[in-house]
C-alpha positions as CSV (number, residue, x, y, z in Angstrom):
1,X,99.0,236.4,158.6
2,X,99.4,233.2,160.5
3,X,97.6,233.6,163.5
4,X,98.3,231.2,166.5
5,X,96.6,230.7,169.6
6,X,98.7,230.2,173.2
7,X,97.3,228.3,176.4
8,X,99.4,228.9,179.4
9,X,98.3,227.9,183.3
10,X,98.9,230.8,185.5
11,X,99.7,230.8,189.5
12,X,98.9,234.2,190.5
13,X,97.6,235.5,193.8
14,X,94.0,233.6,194.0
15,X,94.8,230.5,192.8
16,X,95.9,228.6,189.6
17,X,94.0,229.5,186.3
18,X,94.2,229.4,182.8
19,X,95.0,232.1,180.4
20,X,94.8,232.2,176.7
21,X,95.5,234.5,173.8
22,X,95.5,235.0,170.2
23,X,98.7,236.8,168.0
24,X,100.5,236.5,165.0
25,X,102.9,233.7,164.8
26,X,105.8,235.4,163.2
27,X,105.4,238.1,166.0
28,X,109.3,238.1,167.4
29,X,107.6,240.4,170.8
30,X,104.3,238.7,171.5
31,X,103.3,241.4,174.0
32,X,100.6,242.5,172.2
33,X,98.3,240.1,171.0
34,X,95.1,240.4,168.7
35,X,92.7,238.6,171.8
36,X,92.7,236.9,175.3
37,X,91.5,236.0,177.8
38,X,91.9,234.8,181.5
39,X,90.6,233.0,184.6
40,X,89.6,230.0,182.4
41,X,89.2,227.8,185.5
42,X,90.4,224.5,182.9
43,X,92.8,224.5,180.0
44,X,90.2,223.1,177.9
45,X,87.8,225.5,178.6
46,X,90.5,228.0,177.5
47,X,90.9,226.4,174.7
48,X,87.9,226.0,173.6
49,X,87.3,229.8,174.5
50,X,89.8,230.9,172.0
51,X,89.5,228.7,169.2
52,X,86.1,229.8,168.9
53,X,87.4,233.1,168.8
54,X,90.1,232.3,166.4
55,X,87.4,231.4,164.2
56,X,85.6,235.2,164.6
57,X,89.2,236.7,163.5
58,X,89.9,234.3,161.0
59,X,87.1,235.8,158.7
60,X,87.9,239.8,160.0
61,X,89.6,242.1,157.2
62,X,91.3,244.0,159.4
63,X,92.7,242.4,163.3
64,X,93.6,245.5,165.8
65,X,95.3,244.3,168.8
66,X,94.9,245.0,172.2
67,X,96.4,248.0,173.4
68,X,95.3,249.4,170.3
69,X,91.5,248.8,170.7
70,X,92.0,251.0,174.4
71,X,93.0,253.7,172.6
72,X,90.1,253.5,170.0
73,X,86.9,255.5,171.5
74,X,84.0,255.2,169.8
């Protein structure tokens, strides 16, 4: 899997922020990503959010993406 990691500034209601997320790169409807995050007040805060977090997937067996992980109860 080629995971990739998106950083996109956001201008919602409240104010600019940052949002960032982690999916597969060969994913044709990235709707659905593996993680993210949001309200990074700086990109490179976002960035530096998710890369660390790339780096916790990168050694998982198994990813389950997000929608996925709200159905899971434990």
């Amino acid at each position: 899997m080629n995971l990739r990691v998106r950083v996109v500034r956001c201008a919602c209601t409240g104010g600019h922020h940052w949002f960032a997320d982690i999916d597969d790169a060969d994913d044709l409807q990235p709707d659905d990503p593996f993680w993210f995050v949001d309200g990074c007040s700086t990109q490179s805060r976002a960035l530096e959010v998710a890369c660390a977090q790339l780096r916790v997937l990168s050694r998982a067996r198994q990813l389950t993406r997000v929608q996925e992980a709200n159905l899971v109860h434990v």
